[in-house]
C-alpha positions as CSV (number, residue, x, y, z in Angstrom):
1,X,-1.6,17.7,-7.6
2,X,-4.7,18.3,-9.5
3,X,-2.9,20.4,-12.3
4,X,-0.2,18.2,-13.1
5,X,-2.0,15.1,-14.4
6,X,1.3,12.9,-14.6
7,X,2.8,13.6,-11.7
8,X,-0.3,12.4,-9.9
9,X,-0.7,9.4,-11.8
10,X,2.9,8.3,-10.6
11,X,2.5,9.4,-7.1
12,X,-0.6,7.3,-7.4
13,X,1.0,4.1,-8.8
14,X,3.6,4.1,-6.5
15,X,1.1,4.2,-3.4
16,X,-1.3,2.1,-5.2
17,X,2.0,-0.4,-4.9
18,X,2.6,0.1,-1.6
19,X,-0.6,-0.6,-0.3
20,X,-0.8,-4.1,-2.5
21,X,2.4,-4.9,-0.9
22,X,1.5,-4.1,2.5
23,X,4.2,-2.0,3.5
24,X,3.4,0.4,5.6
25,X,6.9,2.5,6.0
26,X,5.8,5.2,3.5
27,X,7.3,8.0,4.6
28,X,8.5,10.4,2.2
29,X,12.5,9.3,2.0
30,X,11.1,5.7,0.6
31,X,9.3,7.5,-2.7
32,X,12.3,8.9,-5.3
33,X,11.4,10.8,-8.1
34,X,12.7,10.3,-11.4
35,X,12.2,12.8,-14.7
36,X,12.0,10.6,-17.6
37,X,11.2,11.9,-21.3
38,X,7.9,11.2,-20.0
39,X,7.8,13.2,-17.2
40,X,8.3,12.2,-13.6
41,X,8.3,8.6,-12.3
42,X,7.8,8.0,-8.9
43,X,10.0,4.9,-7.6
44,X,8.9,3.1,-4.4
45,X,12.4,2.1,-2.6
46,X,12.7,0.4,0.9
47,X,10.1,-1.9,1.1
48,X,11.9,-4.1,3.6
49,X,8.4,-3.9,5.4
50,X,6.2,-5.3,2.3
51,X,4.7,-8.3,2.0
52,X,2.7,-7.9,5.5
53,X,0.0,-10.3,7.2
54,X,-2.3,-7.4,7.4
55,X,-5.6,-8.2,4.7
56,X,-6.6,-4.6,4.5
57,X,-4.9,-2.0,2.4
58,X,-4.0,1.1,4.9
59,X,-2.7,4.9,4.2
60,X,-1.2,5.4,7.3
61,X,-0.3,8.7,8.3
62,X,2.2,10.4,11.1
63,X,4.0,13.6,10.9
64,X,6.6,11.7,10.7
65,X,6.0,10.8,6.7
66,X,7.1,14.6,5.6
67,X,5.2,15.1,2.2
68,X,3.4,11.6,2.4
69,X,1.0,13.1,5.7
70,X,-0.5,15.7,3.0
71,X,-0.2,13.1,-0.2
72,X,-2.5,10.6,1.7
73,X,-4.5,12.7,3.4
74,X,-5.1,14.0,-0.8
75,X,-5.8,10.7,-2.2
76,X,-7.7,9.7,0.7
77,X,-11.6,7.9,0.0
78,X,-10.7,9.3,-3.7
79,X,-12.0,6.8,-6.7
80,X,-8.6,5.3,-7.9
81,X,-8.0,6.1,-11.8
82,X,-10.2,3.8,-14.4
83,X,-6.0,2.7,-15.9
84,X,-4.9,1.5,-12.5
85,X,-8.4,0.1,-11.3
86,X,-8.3,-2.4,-14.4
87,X,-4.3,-3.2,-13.1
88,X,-5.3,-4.1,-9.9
89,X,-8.3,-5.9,-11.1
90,X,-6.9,-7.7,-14.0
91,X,-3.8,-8.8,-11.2
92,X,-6.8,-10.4,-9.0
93,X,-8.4,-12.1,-12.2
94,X,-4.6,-13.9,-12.8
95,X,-3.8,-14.6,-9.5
96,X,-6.8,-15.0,-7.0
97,X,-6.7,-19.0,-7.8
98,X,-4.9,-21.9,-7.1
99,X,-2.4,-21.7,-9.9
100,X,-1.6,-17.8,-9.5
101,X,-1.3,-18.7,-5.6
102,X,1.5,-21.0,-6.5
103,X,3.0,-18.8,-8.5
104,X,3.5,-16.1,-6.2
105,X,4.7,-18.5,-4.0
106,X,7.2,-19.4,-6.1
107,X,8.7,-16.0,-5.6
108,X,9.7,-17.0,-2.2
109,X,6.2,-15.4,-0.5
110,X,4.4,-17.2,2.0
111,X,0.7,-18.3,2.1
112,X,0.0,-15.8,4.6
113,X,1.8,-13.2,2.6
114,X,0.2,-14.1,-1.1
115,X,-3.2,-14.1,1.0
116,X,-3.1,-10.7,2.3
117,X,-1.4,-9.3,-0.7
118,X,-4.8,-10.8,-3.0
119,X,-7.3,-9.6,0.0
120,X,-5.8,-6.2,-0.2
121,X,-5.5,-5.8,-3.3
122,X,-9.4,-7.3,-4.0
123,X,-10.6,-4.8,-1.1
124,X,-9.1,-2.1,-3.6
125,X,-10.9,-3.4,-6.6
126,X,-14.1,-3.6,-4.4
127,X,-14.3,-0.1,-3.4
128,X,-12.6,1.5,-6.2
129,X,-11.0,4.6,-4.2
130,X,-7.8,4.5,-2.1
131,X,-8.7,4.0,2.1
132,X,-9.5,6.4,4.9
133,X,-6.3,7.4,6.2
134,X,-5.6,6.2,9.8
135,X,-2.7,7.2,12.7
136,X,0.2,5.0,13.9
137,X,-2.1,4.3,17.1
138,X,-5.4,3.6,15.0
139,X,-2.9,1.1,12.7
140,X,-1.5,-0.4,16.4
141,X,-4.8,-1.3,17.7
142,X,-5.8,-3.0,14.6
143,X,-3.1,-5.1,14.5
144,X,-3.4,-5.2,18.6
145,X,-6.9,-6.9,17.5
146,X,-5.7,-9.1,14.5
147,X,-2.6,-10.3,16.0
148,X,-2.6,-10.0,19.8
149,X,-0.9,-7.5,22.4
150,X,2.8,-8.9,21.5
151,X,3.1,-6.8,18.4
152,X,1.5,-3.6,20.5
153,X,4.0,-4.2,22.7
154,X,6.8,-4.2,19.6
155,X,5.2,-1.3,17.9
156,X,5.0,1.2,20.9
157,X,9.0,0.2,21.3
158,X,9.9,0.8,17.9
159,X,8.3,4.2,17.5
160,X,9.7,5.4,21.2
């Protein structure tokens, strides 16, 4: 990853998107890669999961993910590039108001969902390097905590 400068820029957009839009399905079937004139592009597909209540950005791991286990557990606590840290940052700036609030809305989101979108998103541009990877049973009891036992309960019977 370290010697192919634009391939790890793309793989790092792409999870840099994820993790703004809160979906947390990132195994390695939902990433496609593209060659371009430019190089490779990395496409986020399936995000049928995005757009979560969950206010913290998470790079959540599981054998299950294929490549994406050993792509997270790379970027993990690593200072996200100056070119997407001033995306991120100048996305807050435009939205993280009452007028870019209501324009997200617009887009069919919810409060909840443009709130935790902005939160994670300004957690990202706080820190300035991508999150601690965690398990599916570390991500469980945190939503377990934020939302109740219900959703534990759903969790454990989707993954069985």
């Amino acid at each position: 990853m370290d010697e192919d400068l634009k391939l790890r820029r793309a793989v790092e957009q792409a999870y840099l998107e994820r993790m703004v839009y809160g979906d947390e399905d990132a195994h390695s079937l939902n990433l496609l890669l593209k060659r371009t004139t430019d190089g490779v592009k990395v496409v986020n597909i399936d995000l049928d999961h995005g757009f979560s209540s969950n206010p913290l950005p998470e790079m959540i791991t599981s054998s299950a993910h294929g490549v994406n286990k050993d792509l997270f557990e790379y970027f993990q606590k690593k200072a996200i590039s100056p070119e997407f840290h001033e995306k991120l940052s100048d996305f807050v700036k435009k939205y993280d108001n009452d007028a870019g609030r209501k324009e997200l809305q617009s887009f069919g989101l919810s409060k909840v969902e443009v709130d935790a979108m902005l939160s994670r998103t300004r957690s990202l541009v706080e820190k300035g390097k991508f999150p601690e990877t965690i398990t599916m049973d570390e991500a469980a009891r945190r939503r377990e905590t934020r939302e109740g036992t219900h959703h534990r309960k759903c969790w454990t019977t989707v993954r069985e």
